[in-house]
C-alpha positions, 0 to 999 in steps of 0.5 A: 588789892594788894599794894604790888598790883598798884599801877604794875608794871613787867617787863619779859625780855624775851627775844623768841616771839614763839616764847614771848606769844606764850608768855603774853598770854599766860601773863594776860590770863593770871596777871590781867591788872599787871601791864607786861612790856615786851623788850626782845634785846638787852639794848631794848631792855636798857633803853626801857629802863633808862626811859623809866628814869624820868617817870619812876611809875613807869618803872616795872616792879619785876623783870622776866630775864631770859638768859639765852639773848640768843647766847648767855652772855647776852643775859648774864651782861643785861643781868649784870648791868641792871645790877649795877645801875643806881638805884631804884634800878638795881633794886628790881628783883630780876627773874631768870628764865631759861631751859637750862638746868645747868648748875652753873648757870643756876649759880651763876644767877644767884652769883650776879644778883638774879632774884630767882632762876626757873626753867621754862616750861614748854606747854601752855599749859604749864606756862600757866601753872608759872604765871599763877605762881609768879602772881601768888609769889611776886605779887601777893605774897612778897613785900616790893619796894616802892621805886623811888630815886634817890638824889 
């Protein structure tokens, strides 16, 4: 088994339950050993991480950002304050998701540190073409850093 899968964790913040429902499934179906921690809110999402600071193998080794938190703001904040955490916090790619094909939203993900930007697709089908490929990409593809803190 590939190192990434090893005791990985995601985290979706996700605070449409209709999109979360989605993305859970797609997730059980393509990622099985991968265990998926749901945040609905920027505050939940921090909280999660920050309860992670006192077990690093609780840290996830990749995070689902939805931008719109119910607004953009929501997400480029939370982007930008996982950024700027200490490490191994900031090290954690962040993949934004949106239905927006806005250039300026698309740059401005690269611009805060976002790791990749895609746009959601609205079919399960579909969701699950994302899922095979966030697998094959994120977690047997790509080198992820082992999250250590440093002191």
């Amino acid at each position: 088994m590939k190192r990434n899968l090893r005791n990985a964790k995601m985290l979706i913040v996700e605070d449409n339950p209709d999109h979360w429902n989605l993305m859970k499934k797609a997730a059980e179906h393509c990622l099985a050993e991968v265990e998926t921690v749901h945040a609905h809110s920027e505050q939940e999402a921090l909280r999660f991480l920050q309860d992670g600071s006192l077990q690093e193998w609780e840290l996830p080794k990749l995070i689902l950002l939805d931008l719109y938190l119910p607004k953009r703001e929501n997400g480029w904040q939370l982007l930008q304050q996982i950024k700027s955490m200490p490490a191994p916090f900031n090290q954690i790619p962040v993949v934004v998701l949106s239905f927006s094909n806005s250039p300026e939203d698309i740059r401005q993900v690269y611009q805060y540190g976002g790791a990749s930007y895609l746009i959601k697709p609205t079919a399960f089908q579909d969701w699950l073409i994302y899922f095979q490929r966030l697998r094959s990409y994120w977690w047997e593809t790509v080198t992820l850093p082992q999250m250590r803190f440093y002191l």
